[in-house]
C-alpha positions as CSV (number, residue, x, y, z in Angstrom):
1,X,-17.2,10.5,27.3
2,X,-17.2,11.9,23.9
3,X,-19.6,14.4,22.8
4,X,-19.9,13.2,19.4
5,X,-22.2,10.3,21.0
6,X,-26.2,10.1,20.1
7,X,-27.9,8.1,22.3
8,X,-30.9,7.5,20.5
9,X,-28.5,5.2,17.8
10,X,-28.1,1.6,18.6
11,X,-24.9,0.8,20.4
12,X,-21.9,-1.5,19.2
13,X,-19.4,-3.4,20.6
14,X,-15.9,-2.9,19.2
15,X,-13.2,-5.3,18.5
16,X,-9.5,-4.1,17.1
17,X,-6.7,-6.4,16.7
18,X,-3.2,-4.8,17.9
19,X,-0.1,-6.7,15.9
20,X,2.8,-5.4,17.6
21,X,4.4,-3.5,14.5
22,X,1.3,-0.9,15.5
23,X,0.7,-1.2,19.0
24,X,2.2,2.6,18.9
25,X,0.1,3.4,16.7
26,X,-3.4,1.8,19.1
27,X,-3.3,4.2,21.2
28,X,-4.3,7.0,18.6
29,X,-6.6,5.0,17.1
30,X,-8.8,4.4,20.1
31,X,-8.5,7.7,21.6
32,X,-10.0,9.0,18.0
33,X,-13.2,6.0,17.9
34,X,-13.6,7.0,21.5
35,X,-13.9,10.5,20.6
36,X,-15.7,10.4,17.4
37,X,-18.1,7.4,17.2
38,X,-22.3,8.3,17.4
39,X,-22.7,5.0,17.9
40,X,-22.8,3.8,22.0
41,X,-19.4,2.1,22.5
42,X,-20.4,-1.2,24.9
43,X,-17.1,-1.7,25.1
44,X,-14.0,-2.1,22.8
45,X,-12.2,-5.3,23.0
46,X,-8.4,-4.9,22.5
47,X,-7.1,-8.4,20.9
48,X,-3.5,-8.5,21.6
49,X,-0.3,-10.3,22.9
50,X,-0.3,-7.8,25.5
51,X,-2.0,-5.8,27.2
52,X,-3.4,-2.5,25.6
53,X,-2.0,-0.1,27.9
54,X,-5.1,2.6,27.5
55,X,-7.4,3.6,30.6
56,X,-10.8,3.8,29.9
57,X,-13.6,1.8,31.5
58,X,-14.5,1.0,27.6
59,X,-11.6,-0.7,26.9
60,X,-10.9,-4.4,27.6
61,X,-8.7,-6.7,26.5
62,X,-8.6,-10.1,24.7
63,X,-5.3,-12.0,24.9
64,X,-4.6,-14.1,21.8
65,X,-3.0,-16.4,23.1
66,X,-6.6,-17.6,24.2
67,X,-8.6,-17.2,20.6
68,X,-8.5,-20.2,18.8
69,X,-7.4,-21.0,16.4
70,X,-4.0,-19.0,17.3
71,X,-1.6,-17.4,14.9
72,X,0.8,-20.8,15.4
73,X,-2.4,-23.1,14.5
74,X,-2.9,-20.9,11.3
75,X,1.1,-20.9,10.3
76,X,0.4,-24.6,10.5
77,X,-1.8,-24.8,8.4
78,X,-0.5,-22.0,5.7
79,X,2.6,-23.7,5.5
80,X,1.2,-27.6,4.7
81,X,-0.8,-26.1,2.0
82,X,2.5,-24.8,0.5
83,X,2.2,-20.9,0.9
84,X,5.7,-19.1,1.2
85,X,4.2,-16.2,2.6
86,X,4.9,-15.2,6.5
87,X,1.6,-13.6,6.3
88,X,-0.1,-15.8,9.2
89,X,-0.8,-13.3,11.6
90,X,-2.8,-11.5,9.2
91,X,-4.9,-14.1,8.4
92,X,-5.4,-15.3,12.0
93,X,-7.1,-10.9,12.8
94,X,-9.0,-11.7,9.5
95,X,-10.5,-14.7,11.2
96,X,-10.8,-12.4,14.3
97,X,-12.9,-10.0,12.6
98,X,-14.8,-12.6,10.9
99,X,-15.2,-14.3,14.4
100,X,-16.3,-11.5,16.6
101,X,-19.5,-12.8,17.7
102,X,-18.0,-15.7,19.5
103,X,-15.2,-13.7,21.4
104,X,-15.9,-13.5,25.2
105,X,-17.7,-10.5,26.6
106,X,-19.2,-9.4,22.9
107,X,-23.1,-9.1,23.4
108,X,-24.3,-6.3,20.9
109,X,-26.2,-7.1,17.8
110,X,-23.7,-4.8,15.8
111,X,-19.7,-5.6,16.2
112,X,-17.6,-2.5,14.7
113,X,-13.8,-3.9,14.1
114,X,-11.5,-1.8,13.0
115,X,-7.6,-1.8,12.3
116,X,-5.6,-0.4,15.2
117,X,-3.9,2.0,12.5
118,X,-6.5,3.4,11.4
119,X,-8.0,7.2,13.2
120,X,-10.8,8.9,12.8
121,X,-10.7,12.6,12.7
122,X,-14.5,13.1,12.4
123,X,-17.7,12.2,14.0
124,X,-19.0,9.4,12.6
125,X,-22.3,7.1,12.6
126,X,-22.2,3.1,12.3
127,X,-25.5,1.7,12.6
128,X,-28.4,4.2,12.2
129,X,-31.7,4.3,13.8
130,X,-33.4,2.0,12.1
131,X,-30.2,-0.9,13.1
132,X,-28.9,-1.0,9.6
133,X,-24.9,-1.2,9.1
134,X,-23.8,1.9,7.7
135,X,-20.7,-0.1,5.0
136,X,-18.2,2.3,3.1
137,X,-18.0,1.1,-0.3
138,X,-14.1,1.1,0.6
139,X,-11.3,0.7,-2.0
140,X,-12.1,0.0,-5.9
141,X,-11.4,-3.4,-6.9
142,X,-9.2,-2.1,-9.4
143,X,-6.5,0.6,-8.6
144,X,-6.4,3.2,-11.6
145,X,-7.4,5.6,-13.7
146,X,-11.3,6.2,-13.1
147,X,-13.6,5.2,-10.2
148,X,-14.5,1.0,-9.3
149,X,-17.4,0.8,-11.6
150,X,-16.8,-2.5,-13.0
151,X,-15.7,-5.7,-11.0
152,X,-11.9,-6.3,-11.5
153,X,-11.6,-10.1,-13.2
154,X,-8.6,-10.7,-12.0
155,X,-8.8,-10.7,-7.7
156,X,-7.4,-13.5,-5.5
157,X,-10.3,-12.7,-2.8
158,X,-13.0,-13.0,-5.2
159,X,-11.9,-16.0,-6.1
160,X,-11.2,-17.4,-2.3
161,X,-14.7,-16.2,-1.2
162,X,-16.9,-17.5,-4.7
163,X,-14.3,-21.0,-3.1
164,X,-16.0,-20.6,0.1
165,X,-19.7,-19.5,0.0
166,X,-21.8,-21.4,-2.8
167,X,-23.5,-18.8,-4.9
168,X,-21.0,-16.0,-3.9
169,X,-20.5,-13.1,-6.0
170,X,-19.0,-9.4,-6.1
171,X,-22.1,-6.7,-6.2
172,X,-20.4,-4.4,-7.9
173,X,-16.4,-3.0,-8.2
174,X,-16.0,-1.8,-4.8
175,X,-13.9,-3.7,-2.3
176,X,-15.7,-2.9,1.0
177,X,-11.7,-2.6,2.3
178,X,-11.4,0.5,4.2
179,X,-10.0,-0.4,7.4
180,X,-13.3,-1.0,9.2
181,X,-16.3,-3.1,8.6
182,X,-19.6,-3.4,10.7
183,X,-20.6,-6.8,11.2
184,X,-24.3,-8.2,12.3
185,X,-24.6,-11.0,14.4
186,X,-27.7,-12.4,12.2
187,X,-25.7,-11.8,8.4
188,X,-22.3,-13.6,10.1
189,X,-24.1,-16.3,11.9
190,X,-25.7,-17.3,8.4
191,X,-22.5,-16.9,6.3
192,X,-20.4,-19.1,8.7
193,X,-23.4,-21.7,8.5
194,X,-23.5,-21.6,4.7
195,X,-19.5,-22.6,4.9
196,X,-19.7,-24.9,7.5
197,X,-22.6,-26.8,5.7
198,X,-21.1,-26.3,2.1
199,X,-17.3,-27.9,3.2
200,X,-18.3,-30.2,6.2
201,X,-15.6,-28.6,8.1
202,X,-15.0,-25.3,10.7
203,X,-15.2,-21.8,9.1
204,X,-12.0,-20.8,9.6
205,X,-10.8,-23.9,8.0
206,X,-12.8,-23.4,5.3
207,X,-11.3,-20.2,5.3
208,X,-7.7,-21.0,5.0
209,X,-8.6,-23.8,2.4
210,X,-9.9,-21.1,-0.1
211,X,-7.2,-18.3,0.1
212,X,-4.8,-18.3,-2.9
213,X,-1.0,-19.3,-1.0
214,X,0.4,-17.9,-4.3
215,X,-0.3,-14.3,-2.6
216,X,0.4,-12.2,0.2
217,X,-3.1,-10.5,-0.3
218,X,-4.8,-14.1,-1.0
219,X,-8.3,-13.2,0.7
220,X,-10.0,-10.7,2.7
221,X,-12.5,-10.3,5.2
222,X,-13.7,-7.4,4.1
223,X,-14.4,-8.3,0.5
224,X,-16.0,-11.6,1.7
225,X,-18.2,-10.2,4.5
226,X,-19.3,-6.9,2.7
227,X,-20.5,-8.5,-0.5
228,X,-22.4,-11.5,1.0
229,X,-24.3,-9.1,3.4
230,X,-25.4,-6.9,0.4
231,X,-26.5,-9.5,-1.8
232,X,-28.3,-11.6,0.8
233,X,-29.0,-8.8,3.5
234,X,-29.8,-6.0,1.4
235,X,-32.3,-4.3,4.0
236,X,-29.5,-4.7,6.9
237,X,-26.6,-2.4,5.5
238,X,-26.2,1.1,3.9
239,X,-23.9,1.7,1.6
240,X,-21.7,5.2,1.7
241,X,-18.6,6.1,0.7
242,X,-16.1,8.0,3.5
243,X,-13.2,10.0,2.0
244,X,-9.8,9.1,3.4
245,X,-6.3,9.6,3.4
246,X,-3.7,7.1,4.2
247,X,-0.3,6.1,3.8
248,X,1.1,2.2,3.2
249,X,5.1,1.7,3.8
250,X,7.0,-0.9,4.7
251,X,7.2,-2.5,8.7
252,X,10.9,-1.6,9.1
253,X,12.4,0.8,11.6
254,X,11.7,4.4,10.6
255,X,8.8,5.3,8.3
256,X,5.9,7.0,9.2
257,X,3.9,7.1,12.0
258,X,0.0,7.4,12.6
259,X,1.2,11.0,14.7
260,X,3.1,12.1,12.0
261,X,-0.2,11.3,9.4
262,X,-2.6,12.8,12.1
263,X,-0.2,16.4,12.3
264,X,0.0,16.8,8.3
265,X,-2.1,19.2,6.2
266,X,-5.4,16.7,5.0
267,X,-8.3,17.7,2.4
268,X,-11.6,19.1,4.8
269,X,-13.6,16.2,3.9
270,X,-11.2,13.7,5.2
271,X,-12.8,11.5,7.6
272,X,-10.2,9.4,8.8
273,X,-6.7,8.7,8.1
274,X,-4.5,6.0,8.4
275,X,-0.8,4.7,8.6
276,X,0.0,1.1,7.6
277,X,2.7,-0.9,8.1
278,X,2.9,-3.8,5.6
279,X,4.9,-6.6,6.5
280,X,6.7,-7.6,3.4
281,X,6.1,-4.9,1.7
282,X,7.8,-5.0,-1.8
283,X,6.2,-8.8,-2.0
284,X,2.9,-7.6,-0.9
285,X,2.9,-5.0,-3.3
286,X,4.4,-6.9,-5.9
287,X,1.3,-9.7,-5.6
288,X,-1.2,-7.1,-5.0
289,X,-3.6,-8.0,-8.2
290,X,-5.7,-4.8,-8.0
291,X,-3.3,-2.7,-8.4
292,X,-3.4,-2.5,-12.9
293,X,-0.6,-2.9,-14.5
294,X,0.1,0.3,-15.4
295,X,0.2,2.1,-12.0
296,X,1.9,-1.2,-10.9
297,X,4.7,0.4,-13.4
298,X,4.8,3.9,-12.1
299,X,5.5,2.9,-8.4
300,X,8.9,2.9,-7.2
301,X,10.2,-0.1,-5.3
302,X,10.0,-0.3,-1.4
303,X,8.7,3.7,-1.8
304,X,6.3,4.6,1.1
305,X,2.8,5.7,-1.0
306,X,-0.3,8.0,-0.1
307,X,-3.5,6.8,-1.0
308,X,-6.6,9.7,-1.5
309,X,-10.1,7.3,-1.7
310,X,-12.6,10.4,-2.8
311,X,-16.1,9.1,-3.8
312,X,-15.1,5.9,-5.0
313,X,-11.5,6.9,-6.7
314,X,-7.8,6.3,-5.4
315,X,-5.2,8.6,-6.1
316,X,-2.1,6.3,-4.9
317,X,1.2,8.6,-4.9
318,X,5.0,8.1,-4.1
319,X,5.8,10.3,-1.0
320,X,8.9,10.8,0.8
321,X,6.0,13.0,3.4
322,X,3.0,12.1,5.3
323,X,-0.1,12.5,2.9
324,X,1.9,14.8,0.3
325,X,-1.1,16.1,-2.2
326,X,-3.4,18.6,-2.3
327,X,-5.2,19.5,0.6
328,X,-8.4,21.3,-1.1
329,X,-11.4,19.0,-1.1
């Protein structure tokens, strides 16, 4: 058991979709939440194809094949609406996340899901003592030159969330995408019941219905969730930015791997880093609407980046090696 653990804190259940392009990379990332979470880990629940491979009595796992609705069921659905994207496996662990509360064997008030490629390398709190989500601002809405003060107007998932929740709105020009959220049973029961109520029909149909198809990136989890709890549960969450460094690169043979990002030189403040593999990459990045236009210019095609989020600002650079900047705070 990790000694990072307090436990006076409340305790969480965790859930972490595995995609097999970074079931590698799981491994790392649970041995590092095991190690360095302050939180009480009920258990962490492993939703996969297969199983998860890692002994701990913490760990369980969740076969997809059994979550409804399935990756097939959302293809279906993606491709009747006309989206060329082959993107629905990501949307199915967005509806995952979004989900948690009603996967088998979650009972905690407080889910923590995070991406299986994603490790942190310091101890780190969730929900403090007085049960309020601790939230990292996460990304700016726009990628550029100066921190996310200012809601980007141009963001397919503002849009697909202000489709889905009446009333919705961004709180301000952070994302809340970092890899991680912590969701509360009370704040997701009420947003899936205002989207039930507001489109007559399931959540994750709702869901589906308000992404933009015209996008790889056409609506996030992240963005939807963090925003609604912080307008409408502004006493349940704690805003905080957490410095990171991470690299994005395409899901081919090769790259970069989260053991190669983990070994290289990092900034002291880093508290996690992370190694993603984006399936269609050049099209991802190419529809990727908060990235401006000008870095969008100075980015080589297909070229594996580093991203630096330090209070609030990304530094996004081409690299040809893991988290190539420099390492002073």
């Amino acid at each position: 058991m990790s000694s990072a653990i307090d436990a006076t804190l409340p305790e969480l259940d965790v859930v972490m979709p595995v995609a097999p392009k970074d079931a590698s990379d799981a491994m790392l990332a649970l041995r590092s939440l095991l190690r360095h979470c302050r939180n009480p880990i009920r258990a962490v629940h492993v939703v996969s194809a297969s199983p998860p491979g890692f002994v701990d009595q913490r760990v369980r796992w969740l076969d997809e094949s059994l979550i409804e609705p399935g990756p097939a069921e959302v293809e279906a659905v993606l491709r009747a609406s006309g989206s060329p994207h082959g993107n629905a496996t990501w949307y199915f662990q967005q509806l995952v996340k979004l989900g948690c509360f009603a996967l088998p064997g979650i009972t905690a008030d407080h889910v923590l899901v995070t991406d299986a490629d994603l490790a942190f390398v310091a101890d780190v709190t969730f929900v403090d003592r007085f049960g309020r989500a601790l939230v990292a601002w996460g990304y700016p809405l726009r990628w550029g030159p100066g921190p996310g003060t200012s809601a980007a107007i141009r963001h397919s998932a503002l849009r697909a969330a202000s489709r889905m929740v009446p009333g919705w709105c961004a709180v301000d020009g952070f994302s809340g995408m970092h890899h991680h959220m912590v969701f509360e049973r009370r704040v997701a029961a009420e947003l899936v019941r205002l989207v039930e109520r507001a489109h007559g029909a399931p959540f994750w149909r709702a869901f589906l219905a308000a992404l933009d198809g015209s996008r790889w990136t056409g609506a996030s989890e992240y963005v939807l969730y963090r925003h609604f709890a912080s307008r409408s549960f502004p006493e349940r969450v704690v805003m905080r930015h957490l410095s990171t460094a991470e690299v994005i690169q395409g899901a081919g043979a090769g790259g970069f791997t989260l053991a190669d990002v983990l070994a290289a030189p990092r900034p002291g403040d880093v508290r996690a880093v992370g190694c993603h593999r984006f399936l269609d990459y050049a099209d991802r990045i190419a529809t990727m609407d908060y990235i401006s236009d000008a870095l969008r210019r100075e980015l080589p095609a297909n070229t594996p980046l580093t991203l630096r989020l330090r209070r609030g600002e990304v530094t996004v650079t081409p690299t040809t090696t893991p988290l190539s900047f420099n390492t002073s705070p």
